[in-house]
Each structure stands twice: as structure tokens, then as C-alpha cells.
C-alpha positions, 0 to 999 in steps of 0.5 A: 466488465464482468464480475457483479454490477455496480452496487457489489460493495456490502456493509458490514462486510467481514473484510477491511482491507482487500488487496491486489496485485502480483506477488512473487518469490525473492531470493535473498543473497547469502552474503554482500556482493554482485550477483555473479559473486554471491554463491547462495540465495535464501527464499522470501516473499515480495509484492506491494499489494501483498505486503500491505496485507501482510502488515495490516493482517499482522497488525489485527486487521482482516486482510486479503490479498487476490492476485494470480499465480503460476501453478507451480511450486513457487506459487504453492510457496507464496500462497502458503507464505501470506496465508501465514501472516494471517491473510485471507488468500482463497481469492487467489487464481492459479494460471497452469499456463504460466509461471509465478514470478520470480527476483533476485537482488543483492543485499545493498539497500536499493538506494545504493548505485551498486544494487542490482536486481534481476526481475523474472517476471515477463509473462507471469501469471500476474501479467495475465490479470485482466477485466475478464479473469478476476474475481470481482465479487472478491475484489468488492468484498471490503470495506476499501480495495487497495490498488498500486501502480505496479500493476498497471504497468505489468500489461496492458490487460492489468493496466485495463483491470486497473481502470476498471476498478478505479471506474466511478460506480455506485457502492464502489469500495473506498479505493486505497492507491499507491503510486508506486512508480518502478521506472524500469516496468514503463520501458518499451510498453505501449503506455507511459507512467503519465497514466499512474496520473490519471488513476490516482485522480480516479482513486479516494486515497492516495499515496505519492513520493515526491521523488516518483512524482517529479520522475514520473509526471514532471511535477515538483512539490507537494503544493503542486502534486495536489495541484495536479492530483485535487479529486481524492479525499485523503492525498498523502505526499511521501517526502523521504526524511522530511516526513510526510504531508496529508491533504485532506478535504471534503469527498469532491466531485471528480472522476473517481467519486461516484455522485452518491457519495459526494459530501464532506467529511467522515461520512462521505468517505464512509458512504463511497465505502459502502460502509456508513454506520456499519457497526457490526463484525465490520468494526466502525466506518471507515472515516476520513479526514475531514476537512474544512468545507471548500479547501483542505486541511493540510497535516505534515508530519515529520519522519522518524529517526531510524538506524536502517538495516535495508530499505526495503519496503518500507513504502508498503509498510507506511502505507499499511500504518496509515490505512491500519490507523485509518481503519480505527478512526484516529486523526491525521496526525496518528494516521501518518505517524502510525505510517511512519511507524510501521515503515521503521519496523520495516526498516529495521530489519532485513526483509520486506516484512516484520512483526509490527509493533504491538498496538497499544505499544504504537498507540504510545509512541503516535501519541507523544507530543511534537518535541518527544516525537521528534527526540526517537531513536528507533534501532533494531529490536525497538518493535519489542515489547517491554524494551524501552531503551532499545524504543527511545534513545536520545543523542 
């Protein structure tokens, strides 16, 4: 691997949250319709990883997105557009052999059989990341690195980058993964989505669709999902409108655990993140769950009721809630809720991203007892503050 030795991780670092992958420039259509109807395209953003660092950097954390671009306009524009949420992009690599990435879709949501999306993004400067080309001093500069399928499944080369950041090594930052299964991205590759498998069990948090997991391993249920994926410390099985359920447990000995930082609870995770008892400019230590010695806590938590405008990334907004919330310390419970939360933000609106609610605005609502929670009616505009009635309407 090249890039500094194991041990790169240093506490009290500036940065929460360092974030990887491929951003690319999506147009949005004019109107409804199929993409050979639709007379004009808007320009927007689009990317997992970035947006989860679009979201936590709005949300007042200090974020940073590392990815790589074409050198070319479209480029300039994504580098610019992410800087602008406040994200730290000066990690970023710029390929003058091949191009940024690029999407079309139409204005249904995903869900709906008559979406389409038009990707443009085989052989993008993204595709070419590999071990040799990034910048690990960057990448191990936080507090946790936050990883998805995605990338994985762009090359071989990325999916190479992927393990080797997900290698067990000392003083290796808390690695944040997402899933992220997109079926079409495995079809015709030399590798299957059965490898997302294998470094989720590498990873120290975790984020699965039930849905992805039955599609992509064959593997029904949350009981069994952990079951198959028991390494992570925090794993978190999405279950659409049924909210979500958190598995949290003691730092376990497995592939992707380093042995200096196996233990349980808060200060385990805190070790593996290199950031145990930081309590400079870094903020507090990122903590886990904590779970009973020898098993797991397990949390679910149900979802919101949410008059949805796109769902569009609203996967990458649970994620920033839950990580944001992690950050701060706050209990399994809030942690899910502030996911859930931030994903209502989202998808509340047209795009895959939007100003999040204000903090002590969130703070409120992830603090309601169970039956208040379970009485919110989140519609556009409720992220506003100092608009009650748009944020809790009861039937």
C-alpha cells in the first residue's frame, strides 16, 4: 500500500468525518416524462459519499470529501458545488486523461417502474482510484472514514482501494460503511456483490438495507443480517417504513478490528478511531454503542411519517444523521432518530440535498417520547424554523 504506515490516524485531528468516492454531475429533468420526451436538464450534484458530506458539514460538523475528477468543467463544477456546503475538498485528485462522471434521470422517484436513469460514468476519473493513486495521508486524517459500496463496485482497482482501506491495522480511523448495493454497477464485472459481504465484516459501523441484503447476499432479515455480518461494533439494518434496527455490542475481535482496540463499549471504538480522550479542537471521542458484555443491545427504532416530494437520497441523509449524532455522543435511540430525520429532510424536497433541520430544532423532535414520535407528520418546508405547524401535524 502506499501512502503512510499503519499508525496514520492522529488524535485530535481537525476532521470528523473523512469521506470517499465518486461524485458526478446530474441533470435534472425540466418536467415529468421519459428522457427522449424531456426538452431540458437543470445541473445538480450526485455521489454518496459526498453527500454524506454535504450533510454533515451543513449540519456543523467538519467534513471532507476525497474523490477523483476529470479535469474538465464538469469537475471544476463539483469541486466548487461541495466546497460550498462547507466541505473540505482540497484532497481531491484531478485525472487530465478522464473525464468526470455524469447522469441523467427523470423526475419520478426511483421506486416507480417508469424511472430511468442514463449513467455516463464507465472510465471516469472516479473508476481509476486505486491503492497507488490516493492520498492516504488524507483519507486517515479523521476522526472516522466513511466508505460505500459503491466504490467498490466501479473497478477492480477501486474495489482493490476499498480493502485496503478496510485492512485491520493500528491506529486505522473508525471505518463508517454503507452498502450501497446498485445492481446494475455489479453486471459483467470480474467480482459479485457477495464482496460488499466481506468488507462490511471488515468495517466498525455499518449500514444495510434489508432489501439490498436479501438482493445482494440472499440473506432475509435483520436477526440473520447480523447473523452474517457479527464483526462491527454498531450494525444498522435499514427496514424502509419499518423504521430501523441497531445492533450494538462490544468491539469484537474479527477482520477488521485491529487487536489493540478490542474491548467494549464507548472506549473501544474510541481507541480503534484513534481518538480516546481527544478533547481538543476534535470535539469528544467518537463513542459507541455500548453493549452488554458478550451480546448485543439491540434498538429499533420506527420510521417517520413523511409526505415524500423524491426519494432521493434519502440513504445518504440517514446516514449523515446517525454518524452527526454519533459524533455528539448521544444514545441509540437519538442516533436513529437523527438518521430518520435528516432522511425526512431530504425527502422533502426535490433533490439529494437540503439544508438540514437546525440542531437544537432536531434535538427536540429525537427527544419526543415513543407515542409523540410516532404522532409526526413531516411535509415539505417542516425543516424551517419557527414553523411548528408545518413540523407536527396530527391525522
Amino acid at each position: 500500500m502506499s501512502g503512510p504506515a499503519a499508525g496514520a490516524a492522529v488524535a485530535g485531528t481537525a476532521t470528523d468525518v473523512v469521506c470517499l468516492g465518486e461524485s458526478m454531475v446530474t441533470f435534472l429533468p425540466s418536467q415529468p416524462g421519459r428522457l427522449a420526451d424531456v426538452p431540458s436538464f437543470g445541473r445538480g450534484i450526485g455521489g454518496a459519499e459526498s453527500n454524506v458530506a454535504c450533510a454533515l458539514a451543513a449540519a456543523g460538523h467538519r467534513a471532507a470529501w476525497v474523490g477523483r475528477v476529470g479535469a474538465d468543467g464538469f469537475g471544476d463544477h463539483l469541486v466548487e458545488a461541495i466546497a460550498s456546503y462547507g466541505v473540505d475538498t482540497s484532497a481531491v485528485r484531478r485525472d487530465p486523461a478522464r473525464p468526470t462522471g455524469i447522469y441523467f434521470r427523470t423526475a419520478t422517484d426511483r421506486g416507480a417502474g417508469t424511472h430511468e436513469v442514463a449513467y455516463y460514468r464507465a472510465g471516469s476519473a472516479a473508476s481509476a482510484m486505486s491503492p497507488a493513486n490516493m492520498p492516504y495521508g488524507e483519507l486517515f486524517a479523521g476522526r472516522v472514514l466513511h466508505l460505500s459500496g459503491i466504490t467498490a463496485a466501479l473497478s477492480e482497482d477501486c474495489l482493490a482501494l476499498l480493502r485496503e482501506l478496510t485492512a485491520p491495522r493500528a491506529g486505522r480511523p473508525l471505518v463508517s460503511f454503507d452498502v450501497n448495493h446498485r445492481p446494475h454497477l455489479w453486471r459483467g464485472g470480474n467480482a459479485d456483490a457477495t464482496v460488499l459481504l466481506d468488507l462490511a465484516r471488515r468495517c466498525d459501523l455499518v449500514f444495510v438495507g434489508e432489501d439490498e441484503a436479501e438482493e445482494a447476499w440472499g440473506i432475509v432479515g435483520a436477526e440473520a443480517i447480523r447473523e452474517a455480518v457479527p464483526e462491527p461494533a454498531v450494525l444498522v439494518v435499514k427496514r424502509g417504513s419499518a423504521g430501523a434496527t441497531v445492533f450494538a455490542s462490544e468491539l469484537r475481535p474479527g477482520p477488521g478490528v485491529p487487536a489493540a482496540a478490542r474491548g467494549s463499549g464507548d472506549a473501544a471504538v474510541a481507541r480503534a478511531s484513534g481518538a480516546e480522550g481527544a478533547k481538543d479542537a476534535s470535539g469528544p471521542a467518537f463513542p459507541a454503542a455500548g453493549g452488554a458484555e458478550g451480546g448485543d443491545t439491540v434498538t429499533h427504532v420506527p420510521a417517520l411519517r413523511v409526505e415524500v416530494v423524491a426519494a432521493v437520497g434519502a440513504g445518504d441523509a440517514f446516514a449523515a444523521g446517525f454518524l452527526s449524532a454519533s459524533l455528539r455522543g448521544l444514545p441509540v435511540r437519538d442516533r436513529a432518530r437523527h438518521g430518520h430525520l435528516m432522511a425526512a429532510a431530504v425527502l422533502t424536497v426535490p433533490g439529494d440535498l437540503t439544508e438540514p433541520p437546525a440542531r437544537d430544532h432536531a434535538d427536540r423532535l429525537a427527544a419526543l417520547d415513543d407515542d409523540a414520535w410516532g404522532r409526526l407528520r413531516l411535509g415539505p418546508g417542516w425543516t424551517a424554523a419557527g414553523r411548528p405547524s408545518e413540523e407536527v401535524r396530527t391525522p
